[in-house]
PAMARGU-621571 format. One record per residue: residue number from 1; residue in three letters; x, y, z of N, C-alpha, C in turn; chain. Coordinates in steps of 0.1 Angstrom, whole numbers. Each point is the difference from the previous one (the first is absolute). Example, Ala and Ser with C-alpha at 12.3 -4.5 7.8 and 13.67 -1.06 7.14 Angstrom:
<atoms>
 drenpa lumke  n_c1  n_c2  n_c3 ca_c1 ca_c2 ca_c3  c_c1  c_c2  c_c3 mivex
      1   ala   132   -57    78    -9    12     0     9    12     0     A
      2   ser    -4    11    -7     9    11     0    -8    11     8     A
</atoms>
This chain:
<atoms>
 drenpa lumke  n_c1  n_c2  n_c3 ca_c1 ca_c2 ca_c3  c_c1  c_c2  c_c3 mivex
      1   unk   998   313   837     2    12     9     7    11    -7     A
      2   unk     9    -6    -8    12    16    -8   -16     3   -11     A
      3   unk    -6    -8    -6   -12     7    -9    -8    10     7     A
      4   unk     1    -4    11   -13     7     7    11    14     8     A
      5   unk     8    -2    -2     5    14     5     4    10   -15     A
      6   unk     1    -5   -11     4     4   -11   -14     5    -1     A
      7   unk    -9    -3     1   -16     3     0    -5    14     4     A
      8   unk     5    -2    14     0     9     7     4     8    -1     A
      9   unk    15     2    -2     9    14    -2    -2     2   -14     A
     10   unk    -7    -5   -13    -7     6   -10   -12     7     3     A
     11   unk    -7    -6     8   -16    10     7     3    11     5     A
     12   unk    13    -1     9     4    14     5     3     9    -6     A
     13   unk    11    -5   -14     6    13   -10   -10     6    -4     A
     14   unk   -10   -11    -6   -15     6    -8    -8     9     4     A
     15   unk    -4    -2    16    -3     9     6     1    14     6     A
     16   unk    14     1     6     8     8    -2     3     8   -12     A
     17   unk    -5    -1   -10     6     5   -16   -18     2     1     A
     18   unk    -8    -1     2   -15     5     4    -4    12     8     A
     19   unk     5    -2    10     6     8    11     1    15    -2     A
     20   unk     9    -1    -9     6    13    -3    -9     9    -5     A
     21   unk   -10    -4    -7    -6     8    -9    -8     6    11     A
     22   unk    -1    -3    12   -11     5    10     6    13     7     A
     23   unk    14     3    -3     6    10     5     3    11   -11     A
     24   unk    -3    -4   -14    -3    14   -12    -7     9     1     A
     25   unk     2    12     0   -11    16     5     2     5   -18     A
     26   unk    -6     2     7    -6    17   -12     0    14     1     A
     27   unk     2     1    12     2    14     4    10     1     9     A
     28   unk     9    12     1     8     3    14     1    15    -1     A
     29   unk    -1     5    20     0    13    -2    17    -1     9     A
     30   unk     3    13    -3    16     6     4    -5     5     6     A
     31   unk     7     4    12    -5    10    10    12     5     2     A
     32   unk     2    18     0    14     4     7    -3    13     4     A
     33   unk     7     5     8    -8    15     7    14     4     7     A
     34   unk    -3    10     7     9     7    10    -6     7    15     A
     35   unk    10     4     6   -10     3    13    17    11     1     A
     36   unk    -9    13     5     5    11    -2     1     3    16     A
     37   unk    10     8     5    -3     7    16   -15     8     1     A
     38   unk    -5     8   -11   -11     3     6    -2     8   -15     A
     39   unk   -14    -1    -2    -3     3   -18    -8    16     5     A
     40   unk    -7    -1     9    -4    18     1    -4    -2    15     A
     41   unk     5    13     4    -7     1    15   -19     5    -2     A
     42   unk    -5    -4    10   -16     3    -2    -4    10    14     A
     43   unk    -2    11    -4     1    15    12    10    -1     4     A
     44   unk    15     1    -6    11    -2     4     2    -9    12     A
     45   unk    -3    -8     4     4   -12     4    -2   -14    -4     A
     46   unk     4   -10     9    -3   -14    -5   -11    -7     0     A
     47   unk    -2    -8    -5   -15    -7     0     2   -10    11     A
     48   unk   -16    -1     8    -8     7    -7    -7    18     6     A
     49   unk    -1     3   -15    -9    15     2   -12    -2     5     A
     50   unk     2     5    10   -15     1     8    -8    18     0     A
     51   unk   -11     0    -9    -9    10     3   -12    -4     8     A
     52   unk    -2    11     2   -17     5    14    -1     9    -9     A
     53   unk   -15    -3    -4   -10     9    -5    -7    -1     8     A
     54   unk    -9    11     2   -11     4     7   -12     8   -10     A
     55   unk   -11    -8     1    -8     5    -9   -10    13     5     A
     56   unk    -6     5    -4    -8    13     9   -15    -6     9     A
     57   unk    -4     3     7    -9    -1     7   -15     8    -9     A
     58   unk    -7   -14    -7    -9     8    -6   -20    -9     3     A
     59   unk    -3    10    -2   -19    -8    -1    -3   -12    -6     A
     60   unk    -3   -11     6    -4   -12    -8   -10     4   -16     A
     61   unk    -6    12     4    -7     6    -9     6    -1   -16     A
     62   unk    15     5     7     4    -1   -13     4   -13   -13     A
     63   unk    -4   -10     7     0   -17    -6   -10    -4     3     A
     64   unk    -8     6    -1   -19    -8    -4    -1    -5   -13     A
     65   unk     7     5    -9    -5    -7   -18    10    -9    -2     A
     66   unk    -7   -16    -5    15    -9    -8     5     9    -1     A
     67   unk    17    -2     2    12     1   -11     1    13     9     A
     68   unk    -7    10     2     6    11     9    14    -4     7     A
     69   unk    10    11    -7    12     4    11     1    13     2     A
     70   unk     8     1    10     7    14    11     9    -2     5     A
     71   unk     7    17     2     7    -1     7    13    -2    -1     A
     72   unk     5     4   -15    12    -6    -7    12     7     7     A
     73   unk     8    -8     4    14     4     3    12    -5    -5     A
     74   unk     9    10    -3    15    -1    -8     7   -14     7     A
     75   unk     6    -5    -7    12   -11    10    10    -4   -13     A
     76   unk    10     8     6    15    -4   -12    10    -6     8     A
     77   unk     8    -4   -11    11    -6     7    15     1    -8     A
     78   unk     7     5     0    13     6     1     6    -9    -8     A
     79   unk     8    -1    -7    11   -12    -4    13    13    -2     A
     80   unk     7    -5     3    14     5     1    13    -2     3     A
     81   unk    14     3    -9    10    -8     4    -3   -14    -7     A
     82   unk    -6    -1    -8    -1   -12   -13    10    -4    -6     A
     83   unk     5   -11    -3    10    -2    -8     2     1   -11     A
     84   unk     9     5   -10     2    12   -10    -8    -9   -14     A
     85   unk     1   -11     4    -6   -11   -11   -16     1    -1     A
     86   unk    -5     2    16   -15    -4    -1    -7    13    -9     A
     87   unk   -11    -5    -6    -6     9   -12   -14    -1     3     A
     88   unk    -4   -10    13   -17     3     1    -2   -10    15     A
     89   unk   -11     2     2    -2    -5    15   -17    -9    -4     A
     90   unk     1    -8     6   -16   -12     1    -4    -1    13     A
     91   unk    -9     6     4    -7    -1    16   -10   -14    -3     A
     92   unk     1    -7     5    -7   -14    -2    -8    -4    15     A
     93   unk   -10     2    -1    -5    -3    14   -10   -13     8     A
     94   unk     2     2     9     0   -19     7   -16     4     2     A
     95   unk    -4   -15    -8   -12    -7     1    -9    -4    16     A
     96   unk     3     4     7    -8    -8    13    -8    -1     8     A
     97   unk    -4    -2    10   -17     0     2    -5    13     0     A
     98   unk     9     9     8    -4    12    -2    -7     8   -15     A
     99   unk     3    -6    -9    -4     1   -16   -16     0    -4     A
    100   unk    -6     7    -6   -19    -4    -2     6    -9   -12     A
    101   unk   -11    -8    -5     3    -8   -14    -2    13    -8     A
    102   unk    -1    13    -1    -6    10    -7    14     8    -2     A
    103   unk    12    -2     7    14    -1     3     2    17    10     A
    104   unk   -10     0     8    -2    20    12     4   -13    12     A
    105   unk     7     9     8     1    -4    14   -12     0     8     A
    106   unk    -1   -11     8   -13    -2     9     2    13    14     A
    107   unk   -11     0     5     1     4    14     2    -8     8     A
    108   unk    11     3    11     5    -9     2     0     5    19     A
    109   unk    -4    10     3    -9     3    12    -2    -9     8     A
    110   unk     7    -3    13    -8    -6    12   -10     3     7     A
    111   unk    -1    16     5    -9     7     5    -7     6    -4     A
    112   unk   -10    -1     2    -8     8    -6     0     7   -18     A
    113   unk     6   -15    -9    -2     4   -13   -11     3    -7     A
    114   unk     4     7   -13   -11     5    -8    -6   -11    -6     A
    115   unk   -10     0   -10    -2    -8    -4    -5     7   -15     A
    116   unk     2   -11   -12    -3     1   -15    10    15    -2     A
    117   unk    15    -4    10     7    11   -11    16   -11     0     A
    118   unk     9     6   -11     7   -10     3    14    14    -5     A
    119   unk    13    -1    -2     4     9    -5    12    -5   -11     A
    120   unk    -3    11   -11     7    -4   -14    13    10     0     A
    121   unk    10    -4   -11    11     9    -4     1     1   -15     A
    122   unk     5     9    -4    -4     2   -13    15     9    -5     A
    123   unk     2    -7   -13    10     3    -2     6    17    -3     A
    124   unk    10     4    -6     3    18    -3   -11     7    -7     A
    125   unk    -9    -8   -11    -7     5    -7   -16     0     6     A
    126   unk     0    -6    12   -11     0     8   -12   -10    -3     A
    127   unk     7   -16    -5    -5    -3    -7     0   -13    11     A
    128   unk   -16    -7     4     5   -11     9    10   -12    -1     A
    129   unk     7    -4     9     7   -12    -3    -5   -13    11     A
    130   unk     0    -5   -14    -3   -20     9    12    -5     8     A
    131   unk     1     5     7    11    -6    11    -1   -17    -1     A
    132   unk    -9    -9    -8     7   -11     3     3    -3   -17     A
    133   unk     2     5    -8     2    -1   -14     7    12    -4     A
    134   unk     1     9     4     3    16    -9    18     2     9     A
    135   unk     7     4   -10    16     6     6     2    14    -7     A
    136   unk     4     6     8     3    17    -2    18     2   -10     A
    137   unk     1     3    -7    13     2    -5     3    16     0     A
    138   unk    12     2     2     5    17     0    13    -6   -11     A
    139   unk     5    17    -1     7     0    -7    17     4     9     A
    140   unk     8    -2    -1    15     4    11     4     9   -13     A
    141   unk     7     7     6     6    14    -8    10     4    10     A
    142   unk    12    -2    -5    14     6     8    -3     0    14     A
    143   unk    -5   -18    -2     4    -5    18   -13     3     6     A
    144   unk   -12     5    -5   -10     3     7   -12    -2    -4     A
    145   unk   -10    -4     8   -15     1    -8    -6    -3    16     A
    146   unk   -16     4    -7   -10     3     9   -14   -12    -5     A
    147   unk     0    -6    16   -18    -6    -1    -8     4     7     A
    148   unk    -9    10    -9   -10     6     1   -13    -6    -1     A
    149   unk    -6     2    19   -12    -9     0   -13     8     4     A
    150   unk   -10    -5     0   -10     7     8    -8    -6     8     A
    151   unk    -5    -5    15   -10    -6     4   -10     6     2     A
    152   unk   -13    -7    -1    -7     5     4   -15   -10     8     A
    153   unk    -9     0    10   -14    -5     0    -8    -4   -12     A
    154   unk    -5    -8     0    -9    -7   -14    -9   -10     5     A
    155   unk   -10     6    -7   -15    -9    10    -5    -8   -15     A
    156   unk     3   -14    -3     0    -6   -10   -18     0    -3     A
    157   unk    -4    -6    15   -16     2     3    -9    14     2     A
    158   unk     5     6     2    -2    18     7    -8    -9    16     A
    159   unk    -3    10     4   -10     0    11    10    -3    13     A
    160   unk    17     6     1     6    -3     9    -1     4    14     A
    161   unk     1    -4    11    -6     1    12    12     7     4     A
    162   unk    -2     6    11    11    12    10     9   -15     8     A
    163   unk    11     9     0    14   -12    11    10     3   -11     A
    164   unk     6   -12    11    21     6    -4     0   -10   -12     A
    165   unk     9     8   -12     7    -6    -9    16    -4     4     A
    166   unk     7   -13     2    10     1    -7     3   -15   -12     A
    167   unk    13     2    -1     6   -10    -9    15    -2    -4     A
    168   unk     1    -4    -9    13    -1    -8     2    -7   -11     A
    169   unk    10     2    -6     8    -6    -8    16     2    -2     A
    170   unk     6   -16    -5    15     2    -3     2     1   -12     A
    171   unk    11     3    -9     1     2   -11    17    -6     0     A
    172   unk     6    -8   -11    11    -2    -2     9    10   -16     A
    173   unk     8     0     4     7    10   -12    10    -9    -9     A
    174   unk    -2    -3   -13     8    -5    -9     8    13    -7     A
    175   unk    11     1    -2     7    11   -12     7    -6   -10     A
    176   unk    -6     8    -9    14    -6   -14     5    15    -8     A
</atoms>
């Protein structure tokens, strides 16, 4: 009996001394951050910033050919009251059904929607953005900077039919 326990609590050590090597890594990440009262107000208030755009009322005419858009309208957004540290702003925007795989907002119309148009935003240089892959970066200068957008109608197909457009999208803000 004492062999067979001497046995035993040698299998165990052995084991145990095996063991260990199952909890060896190769890699670790640190994580440390800070969380501030408030890094920039967005239209001088808190988030979230809510804009209404309203696009113009125009002729399906005008989105008969692929890729045809119209209808471009301004949409900025204010940053202000930044904290003296931040040096740039990252609009990062949320992926979700409302998204085409083509990354334009769908129409998203109960009544009476259009059809084969969907609507895109495009960054300050008027250049489209993939809302489910693309992030907009500004620059902060003495507490301040501007995101400068543009939406617009976009018939990926052309041939868009008359009815109501709407949609959306959210965007989240990173600063460093």
């Amino acid at each position: 009996m004492k062999a067979l326990s001497i046995k035993t609590t040698l299998a165990s050590l052995i084991l145990a001394g095996l063991s260990s090597n199952a909890f060896a890594y190769d890699a670790q990440i640190n994580i440390t951050g800070e969380l501030t009262e408030s890094t920039c107000l967005i239209n001088g208030g808190s988030s979230p910033a809510v804009k209404n755009v309203t696009l113009p009322t125009l002729s399906k005419s005008s989105l008969t050919n692929p890729g045809a858009w119209s209808g471009r309208v301004p949409v900025s957004f204010e940053l202000t009251n930044c904290d003296v540290a931040t040096t740039g702003a990252t609009a990062t925007f949320e992926n979700g059904p409302n998204i085409t795989a083509d990354g334009n907002m769908k129409n998203l119309a109960t009544v009476n929607p259009a059809s084969n148009v969907e609507v895109q935003l495009l960054d300050a240089n008027a250049q489209a953005i993939n809302l489910a892959t693309d992030t907009v970066v500004t620059n902060i200068t003495n507490q301040e900077g501007t995101l400068q957008f543009y939406a617009q109608y976009f018939s990926k197909d052309g041939n868009a039919s008359a009815g109501q457009v709407s949609s959306h999208v959210e965007f989240s803000m990173n600063y460093n």
